[in-house]
C-alpha positions as CSV (number, residue, x, y, z in Angstrom):
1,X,122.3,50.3,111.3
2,X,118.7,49.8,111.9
3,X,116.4,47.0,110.9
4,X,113.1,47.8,110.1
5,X,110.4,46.4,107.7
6,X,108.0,47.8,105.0
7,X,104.8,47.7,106.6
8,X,102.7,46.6,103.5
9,X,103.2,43.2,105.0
10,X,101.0,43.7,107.4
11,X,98.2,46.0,105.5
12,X,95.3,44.1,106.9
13,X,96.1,45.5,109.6
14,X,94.9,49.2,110.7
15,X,98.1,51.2,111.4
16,X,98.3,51.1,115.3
17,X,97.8,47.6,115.0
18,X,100.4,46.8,111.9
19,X,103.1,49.7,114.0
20,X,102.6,46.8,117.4
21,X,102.8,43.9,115.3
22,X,106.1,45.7,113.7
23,X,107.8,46.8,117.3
24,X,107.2,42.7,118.8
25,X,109.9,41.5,116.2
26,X,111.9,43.9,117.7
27,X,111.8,46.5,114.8
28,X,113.1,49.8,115.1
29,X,112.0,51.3,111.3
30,X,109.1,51.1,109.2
31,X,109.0,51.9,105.4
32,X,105.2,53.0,104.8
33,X,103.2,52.9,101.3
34,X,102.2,56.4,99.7
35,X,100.1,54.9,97.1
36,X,101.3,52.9,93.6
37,X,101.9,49.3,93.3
38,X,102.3,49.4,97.1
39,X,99.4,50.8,98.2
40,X,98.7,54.0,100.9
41,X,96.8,51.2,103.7
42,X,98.8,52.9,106.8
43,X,99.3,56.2,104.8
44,X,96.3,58.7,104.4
45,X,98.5,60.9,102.0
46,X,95.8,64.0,101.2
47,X,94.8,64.0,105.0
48,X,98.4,64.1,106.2
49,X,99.6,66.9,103.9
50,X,96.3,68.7,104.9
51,X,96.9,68.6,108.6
52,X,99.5,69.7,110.8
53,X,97.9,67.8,113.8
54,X,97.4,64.7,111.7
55,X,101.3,64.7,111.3
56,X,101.6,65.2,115.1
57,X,99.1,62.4,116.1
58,X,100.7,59.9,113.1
59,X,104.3,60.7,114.0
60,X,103.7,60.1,117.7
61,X,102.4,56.7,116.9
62,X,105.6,55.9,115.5
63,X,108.1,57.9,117.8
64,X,106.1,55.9,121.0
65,X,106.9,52.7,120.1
66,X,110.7,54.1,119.6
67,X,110.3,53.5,115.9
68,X,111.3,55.9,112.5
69,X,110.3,56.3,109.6
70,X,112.9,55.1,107.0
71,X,111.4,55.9,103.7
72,X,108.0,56.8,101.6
73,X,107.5,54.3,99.0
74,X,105.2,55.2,95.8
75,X,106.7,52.4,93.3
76,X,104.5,53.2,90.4
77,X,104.7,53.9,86.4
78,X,105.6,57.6,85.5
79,X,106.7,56.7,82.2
80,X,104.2,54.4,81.1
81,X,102.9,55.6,77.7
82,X,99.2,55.8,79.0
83,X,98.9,59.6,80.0
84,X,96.4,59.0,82.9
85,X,98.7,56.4,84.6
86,X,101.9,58.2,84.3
87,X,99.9,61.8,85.3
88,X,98.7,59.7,88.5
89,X,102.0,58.2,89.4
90,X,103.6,61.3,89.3
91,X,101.0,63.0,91.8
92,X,101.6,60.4,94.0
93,X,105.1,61.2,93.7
94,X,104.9,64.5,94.0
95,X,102.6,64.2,97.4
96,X,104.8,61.5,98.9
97,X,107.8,63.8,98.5
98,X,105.8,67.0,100.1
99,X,105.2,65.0,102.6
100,X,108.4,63.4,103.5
101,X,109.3,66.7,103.8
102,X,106.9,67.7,106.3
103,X,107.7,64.8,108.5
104,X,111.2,64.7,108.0
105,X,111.6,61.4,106.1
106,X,115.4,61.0,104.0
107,X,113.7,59.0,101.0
108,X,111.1,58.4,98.8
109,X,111.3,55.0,97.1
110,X,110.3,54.4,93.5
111,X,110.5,52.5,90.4
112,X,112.1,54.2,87.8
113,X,109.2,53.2,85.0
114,X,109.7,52.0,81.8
115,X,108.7,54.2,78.6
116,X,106.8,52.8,75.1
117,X,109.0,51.8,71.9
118,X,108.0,54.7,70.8
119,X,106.0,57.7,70.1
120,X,101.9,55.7,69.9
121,X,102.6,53.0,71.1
122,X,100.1,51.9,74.2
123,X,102.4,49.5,76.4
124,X,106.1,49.9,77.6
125,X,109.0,47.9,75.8
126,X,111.8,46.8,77.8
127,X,114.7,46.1,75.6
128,X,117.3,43.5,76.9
129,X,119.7,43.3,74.2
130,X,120.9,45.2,71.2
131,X,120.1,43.5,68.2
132,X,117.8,43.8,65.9
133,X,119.1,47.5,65.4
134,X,115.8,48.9,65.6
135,X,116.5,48.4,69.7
136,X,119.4,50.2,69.8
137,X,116.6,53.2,68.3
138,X,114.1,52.2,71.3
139,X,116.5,52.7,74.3
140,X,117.7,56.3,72.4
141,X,113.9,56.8,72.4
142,X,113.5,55.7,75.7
143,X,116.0,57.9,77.7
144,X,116.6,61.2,76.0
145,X,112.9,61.9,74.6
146,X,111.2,60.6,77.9
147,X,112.9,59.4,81.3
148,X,115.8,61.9,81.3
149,X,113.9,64.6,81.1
150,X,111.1,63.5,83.6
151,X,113.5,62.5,86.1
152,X,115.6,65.5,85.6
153,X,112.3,67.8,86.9
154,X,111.4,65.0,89.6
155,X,115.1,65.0,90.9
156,X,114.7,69.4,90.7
157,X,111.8,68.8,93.0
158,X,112.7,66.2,95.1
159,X,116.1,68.2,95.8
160,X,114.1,71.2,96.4
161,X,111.8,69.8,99.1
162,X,115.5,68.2,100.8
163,X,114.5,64.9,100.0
164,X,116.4,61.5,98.4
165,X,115.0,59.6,96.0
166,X,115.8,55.8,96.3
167,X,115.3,54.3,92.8
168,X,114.8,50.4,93.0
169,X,116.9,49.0,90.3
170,X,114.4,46.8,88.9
171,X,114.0,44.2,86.0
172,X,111.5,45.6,83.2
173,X,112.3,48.7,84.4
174,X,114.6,51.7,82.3
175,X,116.7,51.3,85.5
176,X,117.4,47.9,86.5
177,X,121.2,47.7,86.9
178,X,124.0,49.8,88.8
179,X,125.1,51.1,84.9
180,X,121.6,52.6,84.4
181,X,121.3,53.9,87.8
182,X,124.3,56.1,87.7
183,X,123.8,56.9,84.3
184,X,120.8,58.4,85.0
185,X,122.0,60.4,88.7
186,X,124.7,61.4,86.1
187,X,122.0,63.1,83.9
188,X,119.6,64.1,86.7
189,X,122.0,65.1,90.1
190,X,122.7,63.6,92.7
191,X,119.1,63.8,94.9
192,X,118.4,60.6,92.4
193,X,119.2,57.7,94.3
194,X,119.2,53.7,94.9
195,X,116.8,51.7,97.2
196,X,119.4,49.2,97.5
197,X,117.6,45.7,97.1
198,X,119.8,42.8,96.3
199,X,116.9,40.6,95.5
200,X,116.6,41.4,91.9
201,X,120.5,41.1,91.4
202,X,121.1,37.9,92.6
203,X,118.9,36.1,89.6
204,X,120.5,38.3,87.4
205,X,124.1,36.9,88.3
206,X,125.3,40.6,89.9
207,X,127.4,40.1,93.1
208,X,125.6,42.3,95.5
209,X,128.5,43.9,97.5
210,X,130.4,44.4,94.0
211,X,127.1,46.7,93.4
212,X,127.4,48.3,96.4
213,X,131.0,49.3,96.4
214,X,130.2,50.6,93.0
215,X,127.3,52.8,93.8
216,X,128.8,54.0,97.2
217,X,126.9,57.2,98.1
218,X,124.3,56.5,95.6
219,X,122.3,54.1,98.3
220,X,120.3,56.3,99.8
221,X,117.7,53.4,101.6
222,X,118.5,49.3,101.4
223,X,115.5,46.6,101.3
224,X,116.4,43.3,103.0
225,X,115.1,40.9,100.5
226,X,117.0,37.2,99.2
227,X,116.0,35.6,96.3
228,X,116.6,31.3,95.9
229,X,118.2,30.4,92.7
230,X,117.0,27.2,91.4
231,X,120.3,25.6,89.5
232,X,118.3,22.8,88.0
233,X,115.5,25.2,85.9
234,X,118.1,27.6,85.6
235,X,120.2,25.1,83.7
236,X,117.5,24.6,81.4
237,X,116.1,27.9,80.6
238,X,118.6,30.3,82.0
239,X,117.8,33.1,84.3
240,X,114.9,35.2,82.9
241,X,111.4,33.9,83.6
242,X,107.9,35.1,83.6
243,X,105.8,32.5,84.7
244,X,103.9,33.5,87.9
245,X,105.8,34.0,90.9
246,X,103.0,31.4,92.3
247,X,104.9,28.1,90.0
248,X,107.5,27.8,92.3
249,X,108.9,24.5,91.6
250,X,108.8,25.4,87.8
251,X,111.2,29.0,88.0
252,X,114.6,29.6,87.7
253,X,114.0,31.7,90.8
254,X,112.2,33.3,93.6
255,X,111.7,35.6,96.1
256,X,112.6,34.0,99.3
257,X,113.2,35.1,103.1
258,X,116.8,36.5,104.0
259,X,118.6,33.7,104.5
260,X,116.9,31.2,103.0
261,X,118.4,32.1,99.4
262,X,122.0,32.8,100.6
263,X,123.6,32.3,103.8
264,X,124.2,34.8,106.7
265,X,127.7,35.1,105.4
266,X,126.3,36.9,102.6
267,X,124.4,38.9,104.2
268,X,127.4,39.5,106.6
269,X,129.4,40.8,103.4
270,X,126.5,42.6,102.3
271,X,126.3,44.6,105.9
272,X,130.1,45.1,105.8
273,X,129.9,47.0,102.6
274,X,127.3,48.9,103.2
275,X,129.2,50.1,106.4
276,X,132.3,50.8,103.9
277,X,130.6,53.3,101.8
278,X,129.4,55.0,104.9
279,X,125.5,53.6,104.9
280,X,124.1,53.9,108.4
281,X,120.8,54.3,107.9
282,X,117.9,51.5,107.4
283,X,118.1,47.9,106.2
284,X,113.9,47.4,105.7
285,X,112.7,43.9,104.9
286,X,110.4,43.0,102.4
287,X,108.6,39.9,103.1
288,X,108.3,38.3,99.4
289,X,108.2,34.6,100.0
290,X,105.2,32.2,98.8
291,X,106.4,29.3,101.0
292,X,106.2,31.0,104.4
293,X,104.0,33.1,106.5
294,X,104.2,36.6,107.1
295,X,105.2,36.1,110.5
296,X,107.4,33.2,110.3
297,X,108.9,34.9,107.4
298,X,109.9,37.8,109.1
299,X,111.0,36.4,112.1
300,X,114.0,34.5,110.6
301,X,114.4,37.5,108.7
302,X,115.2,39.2,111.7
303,X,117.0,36.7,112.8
304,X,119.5,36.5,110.4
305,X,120.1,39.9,109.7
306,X,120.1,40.3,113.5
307,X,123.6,38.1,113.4
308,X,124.9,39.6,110.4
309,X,124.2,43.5,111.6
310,X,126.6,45.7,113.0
311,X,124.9,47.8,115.5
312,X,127.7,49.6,116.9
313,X,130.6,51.9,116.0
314,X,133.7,50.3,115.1
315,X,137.1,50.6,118.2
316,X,140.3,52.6,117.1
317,X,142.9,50.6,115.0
318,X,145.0,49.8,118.7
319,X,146.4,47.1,117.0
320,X,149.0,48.9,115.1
């Protein structure tokens, strides 16, 4: 299995630079940014799909520095209730799976997005629990008027073009879970996917490789992310928190670099079940943590997913 990083960590930098600060950890994949919430800084998306030769001279960047792309990522709102936003999310979409087709990339990442209440309402509602009644009516709102039947065209044209789509379960997302996940690739087929990150399920007390024997072939990309549990806020106010990812000391958690929210034996687990379902493609870090920087970050990232990878294939049972 491959480690590799999402190169929006480095998008100061212009792409030959970010692609050489990338290959001295070591790396041997890059996830790149198609536009959205993550931004298109090492991704000219109109001029790549526009350009055989830009292809050429952008893949060869990546191929000389014995690197591959693991995914397109676009995270963005296609279901958000104003029309402009969802219209432009879905472009990007659309564009980032054209092109992934093109240059022969597995996955496009995204965010599932998160509809209104209901029909007129401006902002998305994310409902969490069942009662009053009137939520029960949002989430039957929610899925069968508007995200099962936009995903059900955008899984028809990403399995079209031969491409994967790796949906991040996400909080304040429709699909945040491994139950909403499948239900939807139930709904949609099986080009609908699962960017595997087990950041967002650790604060939300899921047992990552429980998730991942559960989804099996549904991961289709994994993003090497930890998350640091703070038992003391978390005894106060329980789990679910929205004050700014900058209050550290005050949340009940927070992004953090691998290993420094659960051990390498985690993460050990975490490798050994994704090697059970038959994953073998990329784990890609995302650098997420507002107590160190980038590069320190991602160098004990490396680190400890360096000691908990398994690079190699496995020797025959000679033991019995």
């Amino acid at each position: 299995m491959r480690i590799g990083v999402f190169s929006v960590l480095f998008q100061d930098l212009p792409f030959e630079q970010a692609l050489d600060k990338i290959a001295s950890f070591g790396l041997t994949a890059v996830e790149i940014g198609t536009g959205g919430y993550p931004g298109s800084h090492h991704c000219p998306l109109d001029e790549l799909l526009e350009s055989s030769s830009a292809r050429q001279r952008y893949q060869d960047e990546i191929s000389k520095r014995n690197m591959l792309i693991s995914a397109f990522s676009c995270h963005y709102e296609p279901l958000h209730p104003d029309d402009e936003l969802a219209r432009e999310s879905d472009d990007i979409f659309r564009k980032s799976i054209r092109l992934a087709r093109l240059m022969e990339v597995p996955v496009v990442n995204v965010l599932s997005g998160i509809p209104a209440g209901a029909p007129g309402d401006t902002m998305p509602n994310w409902v969490t629990c069942p009662w009053p009644s009137h939520n029960l009516e949002i989430l039957d709102y929610q899925w069968h008027d508007i995200a099962i039947p936009y995903w059900q065209g955008s899984a028809a044209f990403a399995a079209d073009h031969g491409v994967s789509i790796g949906v991040e379960m996400h909080p304040g997302m429709i699909i945040y879970n491994v139950e909403t996940l499948l239900r939807m690739r139930s709904e949609v087929g099986p080009s609908l996917g699962c960017n595997f990150d087990p950041s967002h399920l650790f604060w939300n007390g899921v047992d990552p490789v429980a998730a991942i024997r559960a989804l099996g072939e549904a991961i289709v990309h994994v993003h090497g992310k930890d998350s640091y549990l703070d038992k003391y806020n978390i005894a106060i106010n329980g789990c679910n928190d929205h004050k700014p990812y900058e209050r550290i000391p005050d949340r009940a958690w927070t992004f953090r670099s691998i290993g420094y929210g659960h051990g390498v034996k985690t993460w050990k687990d975490i490798v050994s079940s994704l090697h059970l379902i038959g994953y073998d493609h990329v784990i890609s870090i995302e650098h997420e943590d507002g107590l160190m920087s980038a590069d320190e970050g991602l160098q004990k990232a490396v680190a400890t997913l360096q000691e908990a990878n398994i690079a190699e294939k496995p020797v025959e049972v000679f033991w019995a």
